[in-house]
PAFIKE-830673 format. One record per residue (C-alpha): residue number from 0; residue in one letter; x, y, z. Coordinates in nm, 3 decimals. Layout:
% residues N
ATOM   pos   code        c1        c2        c3
ATOM   NUM      a         X         Y         Z
...
% end
This chain:
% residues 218
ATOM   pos   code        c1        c2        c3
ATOM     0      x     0.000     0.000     0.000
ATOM     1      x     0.176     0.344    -0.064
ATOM     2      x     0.148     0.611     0.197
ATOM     3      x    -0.076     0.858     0.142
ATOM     4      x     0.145     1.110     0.128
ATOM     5      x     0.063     1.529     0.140
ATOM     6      x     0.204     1.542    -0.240
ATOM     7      x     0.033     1.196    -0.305
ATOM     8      x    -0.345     1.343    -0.185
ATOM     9      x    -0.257     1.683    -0.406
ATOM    10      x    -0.204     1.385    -0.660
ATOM    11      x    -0.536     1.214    -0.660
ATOM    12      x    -0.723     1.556    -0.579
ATOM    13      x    -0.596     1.671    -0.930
ATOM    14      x    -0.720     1.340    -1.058
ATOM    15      x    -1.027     1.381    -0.952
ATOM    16      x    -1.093     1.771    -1.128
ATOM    17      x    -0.940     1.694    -1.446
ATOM    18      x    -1.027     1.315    -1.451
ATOM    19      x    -1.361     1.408    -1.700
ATOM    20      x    -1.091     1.629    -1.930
ATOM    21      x    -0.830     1.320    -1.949
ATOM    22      x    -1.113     1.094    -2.031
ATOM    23      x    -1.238     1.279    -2.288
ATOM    24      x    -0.910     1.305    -2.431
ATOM    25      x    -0.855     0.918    -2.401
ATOM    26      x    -1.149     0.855    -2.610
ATOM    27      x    -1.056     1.087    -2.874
ATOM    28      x    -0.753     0.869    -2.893
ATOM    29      x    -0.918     0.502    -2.892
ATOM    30      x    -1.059     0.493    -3.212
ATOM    31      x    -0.747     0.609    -3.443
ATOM    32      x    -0.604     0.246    -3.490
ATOM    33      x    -0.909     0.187    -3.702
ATOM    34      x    -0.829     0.508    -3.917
ATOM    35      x    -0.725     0.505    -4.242
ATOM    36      x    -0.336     0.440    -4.271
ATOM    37      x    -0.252     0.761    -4.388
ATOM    38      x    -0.393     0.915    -4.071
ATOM    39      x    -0.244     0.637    -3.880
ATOM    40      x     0.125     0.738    -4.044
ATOM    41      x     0.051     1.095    -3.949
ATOM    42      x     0.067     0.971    -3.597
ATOM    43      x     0.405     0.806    -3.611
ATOM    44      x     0.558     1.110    -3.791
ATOM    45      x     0.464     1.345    -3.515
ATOM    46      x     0.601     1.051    -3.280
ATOM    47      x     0.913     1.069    -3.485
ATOM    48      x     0.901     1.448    -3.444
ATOM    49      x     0.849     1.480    -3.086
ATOM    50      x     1.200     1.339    -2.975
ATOM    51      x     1.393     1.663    -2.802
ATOM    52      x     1.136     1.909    -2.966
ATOM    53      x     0.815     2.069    -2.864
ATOM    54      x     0.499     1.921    -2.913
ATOM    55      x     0.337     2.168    -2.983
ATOM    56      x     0.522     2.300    -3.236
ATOM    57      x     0.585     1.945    -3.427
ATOM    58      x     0.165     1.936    -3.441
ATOM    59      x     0.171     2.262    -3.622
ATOM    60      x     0.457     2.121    -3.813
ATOM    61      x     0.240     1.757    -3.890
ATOM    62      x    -0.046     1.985    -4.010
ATOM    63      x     0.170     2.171    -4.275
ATOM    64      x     0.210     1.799    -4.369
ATOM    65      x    -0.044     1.652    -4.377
ATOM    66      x    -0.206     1.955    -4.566
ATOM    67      x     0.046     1.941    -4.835
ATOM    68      x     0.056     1.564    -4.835
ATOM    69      x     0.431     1.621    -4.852
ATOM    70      x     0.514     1.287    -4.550
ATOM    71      x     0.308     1.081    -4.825
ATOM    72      x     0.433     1.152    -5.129
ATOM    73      x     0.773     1.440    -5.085
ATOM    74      x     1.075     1.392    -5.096
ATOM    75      x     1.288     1.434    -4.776
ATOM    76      x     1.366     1.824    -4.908
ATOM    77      x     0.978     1.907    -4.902
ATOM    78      x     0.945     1.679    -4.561
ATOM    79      x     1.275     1.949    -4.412
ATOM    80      x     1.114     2.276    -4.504
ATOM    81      x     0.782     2.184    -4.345
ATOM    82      x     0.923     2.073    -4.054
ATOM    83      x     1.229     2.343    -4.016
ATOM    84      x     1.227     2.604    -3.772
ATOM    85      x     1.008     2.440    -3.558
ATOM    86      x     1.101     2.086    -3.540
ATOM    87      x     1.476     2.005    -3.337
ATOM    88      x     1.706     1.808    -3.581
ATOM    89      x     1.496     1.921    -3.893
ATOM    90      x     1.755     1.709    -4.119
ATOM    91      x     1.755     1.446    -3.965
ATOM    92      x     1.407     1.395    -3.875
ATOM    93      x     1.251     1.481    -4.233
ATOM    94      x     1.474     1.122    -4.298
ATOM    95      x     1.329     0.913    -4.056
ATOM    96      x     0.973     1.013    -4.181
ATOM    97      x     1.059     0.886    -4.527
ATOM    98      x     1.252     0.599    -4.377
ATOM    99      x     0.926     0.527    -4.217
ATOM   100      x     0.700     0.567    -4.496
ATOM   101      x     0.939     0.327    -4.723
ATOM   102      x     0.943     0.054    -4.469
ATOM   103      x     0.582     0.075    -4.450
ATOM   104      x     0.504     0.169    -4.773
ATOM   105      x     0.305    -0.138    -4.985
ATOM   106      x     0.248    -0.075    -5.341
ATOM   107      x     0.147     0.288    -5.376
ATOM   108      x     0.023     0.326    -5.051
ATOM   109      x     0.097     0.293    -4.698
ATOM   110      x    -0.027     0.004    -4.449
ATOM   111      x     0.024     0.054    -4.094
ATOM   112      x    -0.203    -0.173    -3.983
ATOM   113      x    -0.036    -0.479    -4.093
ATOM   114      x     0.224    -0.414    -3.855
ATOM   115      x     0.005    -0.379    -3.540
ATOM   116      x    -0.100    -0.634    -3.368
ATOM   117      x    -0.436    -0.527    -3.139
ATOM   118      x    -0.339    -0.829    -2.921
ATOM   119      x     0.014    -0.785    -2.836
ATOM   120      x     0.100    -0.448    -2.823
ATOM   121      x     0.436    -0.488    -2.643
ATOM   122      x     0.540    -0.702    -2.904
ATOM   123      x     0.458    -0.437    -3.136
ATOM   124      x     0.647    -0.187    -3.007
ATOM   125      x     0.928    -0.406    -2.983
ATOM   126      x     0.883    -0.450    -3.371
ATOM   127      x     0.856    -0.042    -3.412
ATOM   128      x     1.191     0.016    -3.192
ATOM   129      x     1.373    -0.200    -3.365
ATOM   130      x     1.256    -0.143    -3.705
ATOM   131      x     1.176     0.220    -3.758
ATOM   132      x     1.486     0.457    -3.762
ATOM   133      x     1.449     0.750    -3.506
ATOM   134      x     1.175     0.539    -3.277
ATOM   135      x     1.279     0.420    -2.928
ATOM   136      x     1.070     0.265    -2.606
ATOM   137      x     0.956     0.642    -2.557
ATOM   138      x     0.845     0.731    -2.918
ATOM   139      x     0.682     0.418    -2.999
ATOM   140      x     0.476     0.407    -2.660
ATOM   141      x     0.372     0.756    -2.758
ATOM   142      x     0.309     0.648    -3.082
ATOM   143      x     0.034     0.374    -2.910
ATOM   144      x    -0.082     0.551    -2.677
ATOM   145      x    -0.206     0.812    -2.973
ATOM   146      x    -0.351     0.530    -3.229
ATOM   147      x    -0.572     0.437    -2.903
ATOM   148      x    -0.333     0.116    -2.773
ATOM   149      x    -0.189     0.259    -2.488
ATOM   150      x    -0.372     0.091    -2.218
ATOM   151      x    -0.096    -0.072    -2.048
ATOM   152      x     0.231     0.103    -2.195
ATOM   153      x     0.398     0.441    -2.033
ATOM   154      x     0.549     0.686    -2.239
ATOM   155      x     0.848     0.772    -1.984
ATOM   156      x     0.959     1.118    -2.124
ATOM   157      x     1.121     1.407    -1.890
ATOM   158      x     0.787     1.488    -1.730
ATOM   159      x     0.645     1.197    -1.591
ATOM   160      x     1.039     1.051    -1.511
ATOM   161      x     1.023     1.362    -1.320
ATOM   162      x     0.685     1.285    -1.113
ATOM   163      x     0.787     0.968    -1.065
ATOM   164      x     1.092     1.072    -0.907
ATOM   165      x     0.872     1.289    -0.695
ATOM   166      x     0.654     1.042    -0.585
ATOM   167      x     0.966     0.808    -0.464
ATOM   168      x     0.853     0.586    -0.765
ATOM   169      x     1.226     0.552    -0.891
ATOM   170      x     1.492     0.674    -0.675
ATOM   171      x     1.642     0.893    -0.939
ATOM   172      x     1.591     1.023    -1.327
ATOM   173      x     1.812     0.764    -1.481
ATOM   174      x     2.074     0.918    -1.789
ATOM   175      x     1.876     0.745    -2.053
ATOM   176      x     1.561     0.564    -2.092
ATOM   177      x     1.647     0.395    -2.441
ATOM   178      x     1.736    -0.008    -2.315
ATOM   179      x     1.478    -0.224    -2.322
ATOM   180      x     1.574    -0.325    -1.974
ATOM   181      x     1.572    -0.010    -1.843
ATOM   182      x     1.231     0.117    -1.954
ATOM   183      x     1.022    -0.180    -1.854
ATOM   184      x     1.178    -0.180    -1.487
ATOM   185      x     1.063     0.170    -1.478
ATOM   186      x     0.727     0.099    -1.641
ATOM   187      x     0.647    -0.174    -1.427
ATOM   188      x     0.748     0.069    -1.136
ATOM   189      x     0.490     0.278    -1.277
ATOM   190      x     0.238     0.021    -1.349
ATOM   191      x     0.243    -0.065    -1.007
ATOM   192      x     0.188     0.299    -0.864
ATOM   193      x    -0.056     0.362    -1.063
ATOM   194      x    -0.248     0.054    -0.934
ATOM   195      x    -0.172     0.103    -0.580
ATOM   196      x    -0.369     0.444    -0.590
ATOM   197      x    -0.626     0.355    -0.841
ATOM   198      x    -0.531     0.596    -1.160
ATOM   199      x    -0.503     0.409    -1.450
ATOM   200      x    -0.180     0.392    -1.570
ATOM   201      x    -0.285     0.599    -1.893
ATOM   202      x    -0.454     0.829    -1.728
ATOM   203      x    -0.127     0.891    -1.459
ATOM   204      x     0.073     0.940    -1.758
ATOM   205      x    -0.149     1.260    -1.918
ATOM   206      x    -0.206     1.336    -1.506
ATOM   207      x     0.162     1.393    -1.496
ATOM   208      x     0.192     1.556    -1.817
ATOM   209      x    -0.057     1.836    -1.741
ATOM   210      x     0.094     1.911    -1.373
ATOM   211      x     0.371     1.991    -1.579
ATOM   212      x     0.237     2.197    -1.846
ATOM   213      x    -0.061     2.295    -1.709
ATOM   214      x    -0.248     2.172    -1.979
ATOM   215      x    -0.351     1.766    -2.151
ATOM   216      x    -0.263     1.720    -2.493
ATOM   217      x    -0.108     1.431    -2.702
% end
């Protein structure tokens, strides 16, 4: 049982205000694995985006793609001067979206969903870190967690490392989150604060997000 501490109650009060807003949000997520695969690839590029950058500015960024259609069909040139100025590593970014979109690329278009397996979504991330340049644990969790799959998967970036820290959830931030080892110890850490409080585990993760922020997003 973890002590209820004074930060923990601020915790769960905060829950319970913006628990309607997070939901809301969650369900705007869940049904975007059954989108079409365009949409779906949109996703991943932001995810690809979002590494070291803000996410804020990589959305406005994926919208300037998406409306020119440029992560589709552009070269990585066109995919750069969407994305520069307001996307970190503009270079090399613009070539791990059209990494991306080869690898998935079938025929003329793109199928994403062949790759994702509803069922086993830790196995698919597993396939997305290892085979999709520029994705790690973090990215592809994200990446989940956005097409509606994130159920049971944390996306351990700066600000919820940070909470969990605070919360005595891991005893420090560790240098890097990108082994495989590493990130599911600290997951299941997770994982198992979130169920000794009773937030879900997705929910924690946009609960932490928006303490830091001060607002929920994606």
């Amino acid at each position: 049982m973890t002590a209820r501490t004074p930060e923990l109650k601020q915790l769960i009060a905060s829950y319970k205000k913006i628990k309607p807003a997070i939901t809301k949000r969650l369900n705007e997520f869940g049904p975007v694995h059954k989108a079409p695969d365009d949409h779906i690839f949109g996703e991943l590029c932001f995810c690809l985006m979002t590494a070291n950058a803000n996410a804020l500015k990589c959305d406005e960024a994926l919208k300037d793609l998406k409306k020119s259609g440029c992560h589709i069909n552009g070269s990585i040139g066109h995919v750069r001067s969407k994305i520069k100025g307001r996307v970190r590593f503009h270079n090399r970014k613009a070539s791990y979206i059209v990494g991306a979109r080869n690898l998935f690329k079938s025929g003329r278009r793109i199928d994403m969903k062949a790759r994702i397996d509803h069922e086993d979504v830790i196995a698919t991330r597993d396939w997305l870190v290892d085979n999709v340049k520029g994705i790690g644990y973090k990215e592809a969790s994200h990446f989940l967690r956005n097409i509606g799959l994130g159920q049971d998967i944390a996306i351990l970036d700066r600000h919820i490392l940070k909470n969990l820290a605070r919360h005595g959830v891991i005893h420090k931030i560790p240098d890097s989150v990108g082994s495989r080892k590493i990130y599911i110890d600290i997951e299941d850490k997770m994982r198992a604060f979130s169920e000794s409080i009773g937030i879900p585990l997705e929910h924690l993760d946009l609960l932490f997000w928006s303490i830091q922020t001060g607002f929920i997003f994606k």
